[in-house]
Steps between C-alpha positions, in 0.01 A plus 500: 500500500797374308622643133800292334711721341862554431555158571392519855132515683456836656194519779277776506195608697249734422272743700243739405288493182632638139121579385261679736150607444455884462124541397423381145852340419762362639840672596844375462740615754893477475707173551786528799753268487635488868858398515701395886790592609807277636588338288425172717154678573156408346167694480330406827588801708271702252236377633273602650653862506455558080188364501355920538648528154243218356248761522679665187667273303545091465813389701675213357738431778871294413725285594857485317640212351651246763342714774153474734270296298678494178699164375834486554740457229863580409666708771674699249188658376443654810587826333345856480485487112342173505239629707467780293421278207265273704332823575408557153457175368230491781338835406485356173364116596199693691474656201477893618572798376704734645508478897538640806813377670586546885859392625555459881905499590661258246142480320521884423873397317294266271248761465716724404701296239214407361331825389849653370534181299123457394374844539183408281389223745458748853283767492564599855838407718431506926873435623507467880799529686742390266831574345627555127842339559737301737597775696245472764683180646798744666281722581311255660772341633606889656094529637538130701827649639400806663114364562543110582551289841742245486292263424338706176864550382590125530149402275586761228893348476369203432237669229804643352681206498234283393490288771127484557479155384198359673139605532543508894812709432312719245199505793765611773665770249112687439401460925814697597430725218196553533526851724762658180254406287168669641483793723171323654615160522299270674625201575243246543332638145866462323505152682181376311577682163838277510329189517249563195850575334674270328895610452690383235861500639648432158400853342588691769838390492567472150379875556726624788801317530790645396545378128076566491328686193356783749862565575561613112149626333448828405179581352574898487561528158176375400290671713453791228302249295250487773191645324199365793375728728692451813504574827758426754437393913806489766491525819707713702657321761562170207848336590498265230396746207546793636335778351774678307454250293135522406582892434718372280279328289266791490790675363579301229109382392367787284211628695476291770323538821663418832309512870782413815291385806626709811402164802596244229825266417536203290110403600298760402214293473535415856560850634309699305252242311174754452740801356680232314144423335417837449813587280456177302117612441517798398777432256302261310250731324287362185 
């Protein structure tokens, strides 16, 4: 499904129903928008693994502008604020109340943004291995150094650089990644997730490369506003968001909840996909 808004045409699917039957009437369960990571990602590699969370609330999965299934459109809107804004022009198109919103990686920065900036509009905030601010790049950049084989090092300069230009080159970057990324990486499973994926090489450079907006934002100051419910997942052994810096959003969102997964990284719904569901579940009580 397709909404036009913003100027652009933002796809999103959904999964699970929004009114069940629960003896004489019907019950309506909570709305989850489900945001990706990359940027240069798109929502496929939710599925199936979210598809537990169904069971308790309707999933609307998305895709950012000029990313997966999305349209393309001007380059420099590639942004996280734009995305921010798509967010709740969407919430408002599908015309819900306020939501549940879950951020994976860069999706968790939109997340994030979004409730400190339209705290009315979430009524719970699931941020999963993410960062408030641009300091996880050096300390990325410090992990891939001590951690990474040649080969992982030479893939992440040109990440930094903003060199991955191509899909194949995007393609090569996540296959030699894929071991930093998930403690339980399989390769022949990654191998098929990649090719339901469709990269957007575009927004992950305009994100990364040098002069790019994740080098810059800083969403620490507004993280007070947060009023949702939140709760917080990391995983340990993360090299790309490592998990000082999800203990450093539970420090600055007022009563926040954060869970670090001990046999996790970046992945956690790879390495530890049932406990993963379990957190999510029981955070989401109506």
């Amino acid at each position: 499904m397709r909404a036009r808004i913003r100027g652009t045409e933002i796809y999103f699917d959904v999964e699970g129903m929004g009114l069940v039957p629960d003896g004489p009437r019907m019950r309506e369960r909570p709305v989850a928008l489900v945001l990706h990571g990359g940027p240069g990602g798109d929502h496929t590699g939710f599925k199936p693994g979210f598809s537990p969370l169904a069971e308790r609330m309707q999933l609307v999965y998305v895709d950012h502008r000029g990313q997966g299934r999305s349209a393309k459109g001007d380059p420099e809107l590639y942004h996280l604020d734009e995305n921010v804004e798509d967010l709740e022009a969407l919430r408002q198109y599908l015309g819900l109340g306020p939501i549940v919103s879950i951020g994976t990686s860069y999706g968790g920065m939109v997340a994030m943004a979004h409730a400190a900036r339209y705290p009315a509009a979430v009524s719970h905030l699931i941020c999963v291995v993410t960062a408030a601010h641009s300091g996880f790049i050096p300390r990325a950049q410090e992990i891939v150094a001590e951690r990474g084989t040649a080969e992982q090092k030479r893939v992440c300069q040109m990440l930094w650089d903003g060199a991955l230009d191509t899909v194949e080159k995007v393609q090569h970057y996540y296959a030699v990644m894929g071991p930093l990324y998930s403690v339980r990486h399989d390769p022949a499973a990654a191998e098929i997730s990649r090719a339901r994926t469709l990269p957007e090489p575009e927004a992950l450079n305009r994100a990364f490369r040098p002069d790019g907006f994740l080098r810059n934002y800083d969403l620490r100051p507004e993280l007070s506003r947060v009023t949702a419910k939140t709760l917080i997942l990391a995983g340990a052994h993360d090299w790309i968001c490592a998990p000082e810096f999800s203990e450093e959003i539970h420090r600055l969102i007022p009563g926040s909840d954060l869970r670090i997964f001990a046999n996790s990284s970046h992945s956690i719904r790879a390495d530890e996909p049932e406990a993963m569901m379990d957190a999510i579940k029981g955070f989401i009580v109506y």
